[in-house]
N, C-alpha and C positions, 0 to 999 in steps of 0.2 A: 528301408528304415525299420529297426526291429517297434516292439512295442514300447520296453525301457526307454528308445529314444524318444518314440512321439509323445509319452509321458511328458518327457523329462522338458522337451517344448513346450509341450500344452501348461507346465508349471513354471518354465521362465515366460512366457507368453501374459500369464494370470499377473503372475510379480509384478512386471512391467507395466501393464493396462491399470493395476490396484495400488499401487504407493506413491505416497504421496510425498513430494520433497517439503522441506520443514518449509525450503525460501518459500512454495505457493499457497502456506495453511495460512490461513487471516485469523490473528488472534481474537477470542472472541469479543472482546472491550470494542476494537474496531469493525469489529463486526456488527455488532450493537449499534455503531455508530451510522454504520451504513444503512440497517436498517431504519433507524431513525429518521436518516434521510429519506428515504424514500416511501415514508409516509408522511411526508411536508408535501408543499403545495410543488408542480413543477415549476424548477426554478430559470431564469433565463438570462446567465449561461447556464447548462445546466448540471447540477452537483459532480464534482467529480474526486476520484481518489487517486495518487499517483504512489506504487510502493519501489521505492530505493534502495541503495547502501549509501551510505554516509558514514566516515569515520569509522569502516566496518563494524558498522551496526545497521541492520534492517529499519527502517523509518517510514514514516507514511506520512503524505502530504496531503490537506484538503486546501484548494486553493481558494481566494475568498470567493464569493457568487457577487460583489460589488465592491468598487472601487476603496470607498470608506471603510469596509467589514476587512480585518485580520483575516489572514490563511493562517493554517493550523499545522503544524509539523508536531509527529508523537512518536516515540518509541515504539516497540515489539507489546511494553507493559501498559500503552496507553497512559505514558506522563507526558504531558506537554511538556516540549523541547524550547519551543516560539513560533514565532509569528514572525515568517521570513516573512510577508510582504504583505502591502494591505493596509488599512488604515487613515487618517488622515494625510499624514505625507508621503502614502505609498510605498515605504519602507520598511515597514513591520514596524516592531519592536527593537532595532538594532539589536537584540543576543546573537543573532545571526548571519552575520551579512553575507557569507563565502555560502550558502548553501547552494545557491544555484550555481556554483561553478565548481563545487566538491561532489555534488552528489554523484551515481552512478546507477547503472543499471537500472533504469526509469522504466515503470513499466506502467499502464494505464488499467486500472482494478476495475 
């Protein structure tokens, strides 16, 4: 392998290890949010984030921490979207009802 090659690896090697896909950047609104979280007390179950597609658009899920408390579905911009589930009848908010059967690509943040 001359020099020009091992270059030319050692600089696809660097690309590869260093960029970052857009789907894995946590916008920082949600990211605030996460932080917020976890400097509350530990919760039990404990806090969590699920990031999706929905309606090709990137979404993020906070599910409630109790039965009575709304989960929280928001955009990329951090607008709440609703409250698929959660609350006193455990249904959210109806704005939502298909999201857990539309979403996609669920991944745990």
């Amino acid at each position: 392998m001359t020099s020009k090659h091992a270059l030319c690896l050692i600089f696809l090697v660097w690309i590869s290890c260093t960029k970052t896909s857009t789907q894995d950047t946590i916008p920082l609104r949600i990211s605030d949010k996460i932080n917020a979280l976890q400097n509350e007390a530990i919760r039990n179950p404990p806090a969590k984030l699920y990031r999706s597609t929905d309606q090709n658009q990137t979404v993020y899920f906070f599910p409630s921490f109790c039965c009575d408390v709304f989960s929280e579905l928001y955009d990329r911009n951090y607008n709440l979207i609703c409250h698929p589930n959660g609350g006193i009848n455990g249904m959210g908010d109806g704005k939502y009802k298909d999201f857990f059967k539309t979403r996609q690509n669920e991944k745990l943040i």
